[in-house]
C-alpha positions in Angstrom: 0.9 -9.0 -29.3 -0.3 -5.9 -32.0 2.4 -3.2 -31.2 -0.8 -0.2 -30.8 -1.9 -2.8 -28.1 1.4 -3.0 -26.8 2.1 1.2 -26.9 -1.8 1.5 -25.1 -1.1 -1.2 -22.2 2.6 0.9 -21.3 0.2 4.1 -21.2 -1.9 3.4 -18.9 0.9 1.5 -17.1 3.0 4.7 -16.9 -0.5 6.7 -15.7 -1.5 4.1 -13.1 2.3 4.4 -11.9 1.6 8.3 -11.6 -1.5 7.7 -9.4 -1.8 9.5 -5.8 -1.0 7.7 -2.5 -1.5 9.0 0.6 1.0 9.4 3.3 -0.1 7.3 6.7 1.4 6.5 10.1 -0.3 3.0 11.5 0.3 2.7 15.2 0.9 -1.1 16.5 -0.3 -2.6 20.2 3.5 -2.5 21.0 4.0 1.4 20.0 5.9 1.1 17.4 4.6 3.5 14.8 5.1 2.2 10.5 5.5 4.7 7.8 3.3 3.6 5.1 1.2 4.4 2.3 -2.4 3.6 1.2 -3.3 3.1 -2.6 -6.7 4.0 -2.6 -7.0 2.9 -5.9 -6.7 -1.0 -5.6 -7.4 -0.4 -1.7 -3.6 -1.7 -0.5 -1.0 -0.4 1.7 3.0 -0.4 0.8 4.9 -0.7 4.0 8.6 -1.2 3.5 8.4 -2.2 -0.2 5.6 -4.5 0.5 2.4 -4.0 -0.6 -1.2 -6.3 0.6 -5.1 -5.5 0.5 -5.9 -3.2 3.8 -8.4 -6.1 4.7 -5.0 -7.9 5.7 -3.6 -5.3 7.5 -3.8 -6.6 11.2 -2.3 -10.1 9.6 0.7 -8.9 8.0 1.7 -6.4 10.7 0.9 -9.1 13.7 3.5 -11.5 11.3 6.0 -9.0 10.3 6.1 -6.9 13.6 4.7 -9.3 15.8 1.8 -6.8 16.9 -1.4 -5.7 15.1 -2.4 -2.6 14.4 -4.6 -0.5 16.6 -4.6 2.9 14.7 -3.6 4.6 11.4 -3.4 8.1 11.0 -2.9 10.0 7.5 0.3 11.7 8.1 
């Protein structure tokens, strides 16, 4: 690989790394409430150093928490 190709794809790596999340709380049937963060960029969510598409959500929660999520709240 050309090294200006090289120095341009580690640029917009470090800016994409930069990019805003928000802060959200998502509230599972059980009560338990998960600390998270949305990417609105690619649309994913980052719970506990996992990250998945937000169409998934109710999925991975339901397999990792054993209970989907009913509500998510910026926070």
């Amino acid at each position: 690989m050309n090294d200006a190709v090289l120095r341009q794809l580690r640029s917009i790596a470090s800016d994409l790394s930069e990019r805003g999340k928000f802060e959200i709380k998502i509230e599972l049937k059980s009560g338990t409430v998960l600390k998270a963060k949305y990417d609105p960029l690619f649309h994913s969510v980052i719970i506990a150093g996992t990250t998945f598409p937000v169409s998934e959500l109710k999925k991975w929660t339901k397999l990792f928490w054993g209970s989907e999520a009913v509500m998510i709240v910026k926070g």
